[in-house]
Kinemage of the C-alpha trace (Angstrom):
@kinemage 1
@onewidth
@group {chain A} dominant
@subgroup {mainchain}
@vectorlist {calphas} color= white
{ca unk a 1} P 0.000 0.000 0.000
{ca unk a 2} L 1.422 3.575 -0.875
{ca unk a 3} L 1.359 6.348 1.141
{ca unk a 4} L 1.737 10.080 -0.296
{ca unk a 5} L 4.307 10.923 -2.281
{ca unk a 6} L 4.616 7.146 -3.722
{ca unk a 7} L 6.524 6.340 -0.513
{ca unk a 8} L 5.638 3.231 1.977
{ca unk a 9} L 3.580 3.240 4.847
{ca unk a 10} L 6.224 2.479 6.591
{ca unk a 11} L 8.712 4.917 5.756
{ca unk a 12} L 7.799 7.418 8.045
{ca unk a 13} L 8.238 5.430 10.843
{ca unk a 14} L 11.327 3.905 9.750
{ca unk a 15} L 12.599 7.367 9.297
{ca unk a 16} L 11.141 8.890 12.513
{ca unk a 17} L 13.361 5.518 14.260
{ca unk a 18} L 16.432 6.465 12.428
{ca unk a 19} L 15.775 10.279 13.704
{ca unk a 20} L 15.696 8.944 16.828
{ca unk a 21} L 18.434 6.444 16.863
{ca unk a 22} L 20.600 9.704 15.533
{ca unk a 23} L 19.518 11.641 18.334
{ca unk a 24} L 20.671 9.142 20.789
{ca unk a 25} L 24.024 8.697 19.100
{ca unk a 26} L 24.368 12.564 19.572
{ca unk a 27} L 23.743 12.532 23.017
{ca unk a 28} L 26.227 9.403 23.316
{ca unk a 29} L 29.116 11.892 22.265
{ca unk a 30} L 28.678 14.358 24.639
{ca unk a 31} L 29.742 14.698 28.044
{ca unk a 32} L 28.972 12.748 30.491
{ca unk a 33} L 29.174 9.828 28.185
{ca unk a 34} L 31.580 11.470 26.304
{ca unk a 35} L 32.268 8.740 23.696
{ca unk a 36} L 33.470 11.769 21.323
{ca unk a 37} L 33.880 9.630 18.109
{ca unk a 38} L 30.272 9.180 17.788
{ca unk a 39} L 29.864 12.921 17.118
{ca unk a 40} L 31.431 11.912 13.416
{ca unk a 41} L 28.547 9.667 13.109
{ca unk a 42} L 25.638 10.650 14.582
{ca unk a 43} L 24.734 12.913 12.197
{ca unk a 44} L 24.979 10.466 9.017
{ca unk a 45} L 21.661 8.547 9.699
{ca unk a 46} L 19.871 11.927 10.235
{ca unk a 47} L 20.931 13.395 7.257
{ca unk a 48} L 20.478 10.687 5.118
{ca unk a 49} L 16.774 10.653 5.795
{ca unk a 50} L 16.733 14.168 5.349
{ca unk a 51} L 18.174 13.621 1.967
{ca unk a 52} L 15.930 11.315 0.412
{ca unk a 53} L 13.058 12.777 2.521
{ca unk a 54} L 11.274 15.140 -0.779
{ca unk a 55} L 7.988 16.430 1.800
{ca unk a 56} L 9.162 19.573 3.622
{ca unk a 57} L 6.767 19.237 6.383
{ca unk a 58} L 8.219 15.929 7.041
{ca unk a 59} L 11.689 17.446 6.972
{ca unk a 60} L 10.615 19.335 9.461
{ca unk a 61} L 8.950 17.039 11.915
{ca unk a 62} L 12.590 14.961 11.357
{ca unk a 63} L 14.511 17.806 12.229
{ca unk a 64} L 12.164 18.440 15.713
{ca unk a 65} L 11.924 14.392 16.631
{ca unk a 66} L 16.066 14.411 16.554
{ca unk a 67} L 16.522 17.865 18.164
{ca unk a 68} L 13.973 16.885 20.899
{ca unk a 69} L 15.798 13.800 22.062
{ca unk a 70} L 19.346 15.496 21.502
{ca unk a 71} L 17.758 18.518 23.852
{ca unk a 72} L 16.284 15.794 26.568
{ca unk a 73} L 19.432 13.801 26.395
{ca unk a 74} L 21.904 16.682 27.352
{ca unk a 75} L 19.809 18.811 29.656
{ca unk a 76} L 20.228 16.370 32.349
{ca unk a 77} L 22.745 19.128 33.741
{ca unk a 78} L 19.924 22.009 34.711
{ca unk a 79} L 18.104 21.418 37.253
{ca unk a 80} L 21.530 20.332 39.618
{ca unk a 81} L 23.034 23.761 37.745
{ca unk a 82} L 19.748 25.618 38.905
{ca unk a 83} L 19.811 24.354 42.309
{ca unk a 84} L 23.754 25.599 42.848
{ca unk a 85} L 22.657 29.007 41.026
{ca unk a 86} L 19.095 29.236 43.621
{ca unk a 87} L 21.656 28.886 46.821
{ca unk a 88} L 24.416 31.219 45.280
{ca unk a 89} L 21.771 33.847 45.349
Protein backbone atom coordinates (compact mmCIF):
# COMPACT_ATOMS: atom_id res chain seq x y z
CA UNK A 1 0.00 0.00 0.00
CA UNK A 2 1.42 3.58 -0.88
CA UNK A 3 1.36 6.35 1.14
CA UNK A 4 1.74 10.08 -0.30
CA UNK A 5 4.31 10.92 -2.28
CA UNK A 6 4.62 7.15 -3.72
CA UNK A 7 6.52 6.34 -0.51
CA UNK A 8 5.64 3.23 1.98
CA UNK A 9 3.58 3.24 4.85
CA UNK A 10 6.22 2.48 6.59
CA UNK A 11 8.71 4.92 5.76
CA UNK A 12 7.80 7.42 8.05
CA UNK A 13 8.24 5.43 10.84
CA UNK A 14 11.33 3.90 9.75
CA UNK A 15 12.60 7.37 9.30
CA UNK A 16 11.14 8.89 12.51
CA UNK A 17 13.36 5.52 14.26
CA UNK A 18 16.43 6.46 12.43
CA UNK A 19 15.78 10.28 13.70
CA UNK A 20 15.70 8.94 16.83
CA UNK A 21 18.43 6.44 16.86
CA UNK A 22 20.60 9.70 15.53
CA UNK A 23 19.52 11.64 18.33
CA UNK A 24 20.67 9.14 20.79
CA UNK A 25 24.02 8.70 19.10
CA UNK A 26 24.37 12.56 19.57
CA UNK A 27 23.74 12.53 23.02
CA UNK A 28 26.23 9.40 23.32
CA UNK A 29 29.12 11.89 22.26
CA UNK A 30 28.68 14.36 24.64
CA UNK A 31 29.74 14.70 28.04
CA UNK A 32 28.97 12.75 30.49
CA UNK A 33 29.17 9.83 28.18
CA UNK A 34 31.58 11.47 26.30
CA UNK A 35 32.27 8.74 23.70
CA UNK A 36 33.47 11.77 21.32
CA UNK A 37 33.88 9.63 18.11
CA UNK A 38 30.27 9.18 17.79
CA UNK A 39 29.86 12.92 17.12
CA UNK A 40 31.43 11.91 13.42
CA UNK A 41 28.55 9.67 13.11
CA UNK A 42 25.64 10.65 14.58
CA UNK A 43 24.73 12.91 12.20
CA UNK A 44 24.98 10.47 9.02
CA UNK A 45 21.66 8.55 9.70
CA UNK A 46 19.87 11.93 10.23
CA UNK A 47 20.93 13.40 7.26
CA UNK A 48 20.48 10.69 5.12
CA UNK A 49 16.77 10.65 5.80
CA UNK A 50 16.73 14.17 5.35
CA UNK A 51 18.17 13.62 1.97
CA UNK A 52 15.93 11.31 0.41
CA UNK A 53 13.06 12.78 2.52
CA UNK A 54 11.27 15.14 -0.78
CA UNK A 55 7.99 16.43 1.80
CA UNK A 56 9.16 19.57 3.62
CA UNK A 57 6.77 19.24 6.38
CA UNK A 58 8.22 15.93 7.04
CA UNK A 59 11.69 17.45 6.97
CA UNK A 60 10.62 19.34 9.46
CA UNK A 61 8.95 17.04 11.91
CA UNK A 62 12.59 14.96 11.36
CA UNK A 63 14.51 17.81 12.23
CA UNK A 64 12.16 18.44 15.71
CA UNK A 65 11.92 14.39 16.63
CA UNK A 66 16.07 14.41 16.55
CA UNK A 67 16.52 17.86 18.16
CA UNK A 68 13.97 16.88 20.90
CA UNK A 69 15.80 13.80 22.06
CA UNK A 70 19.35 15.50 21.50
CA UNK A 71 17.76 18.52 23.85
CA UNK A 72 16.28 15.79 26.57
CA UNK A 73 19.43 13.80 26.40
CA UNK A 74 21.90 16.68 27.35
CA UNK A 75 19.81 18.81 29.66
CA UNK A 76 20.23 16.37 32.35
CA UNK A 77 22.74 19.13 33.74
CA UNK A 78 19.92 22.01 34.71
CA UNK A 79 18.10 21.42 37.25
CA UNK A 80 21.53 20.33 39.62
CA UNK A 81 23.03 23.76 37.75
CA UNK A 82 19.75 25.62 38.90
CA UNK A 83 19.81 24.35 42.31
CA UNK A 84 23.75 25.60 42.85
CA UNK A 85 22.66 29.01 41.03
CA UNK A 86 19.10 29.24 43.62
CA UNK A 87 21.66 28.89 46.82
CA UNK A 88 24.42 31.22 45.28
CA UNK A 89 21.77 33.85 45.35
Amino acid sequence: MEGSGGRSDGWMLQATALAVFSGVLHVLALPPYSYGWLGFVALVPFLAILRFESRFFQRIFLGLVFGLVTVIGTSHWMPKSIAIGNQLA
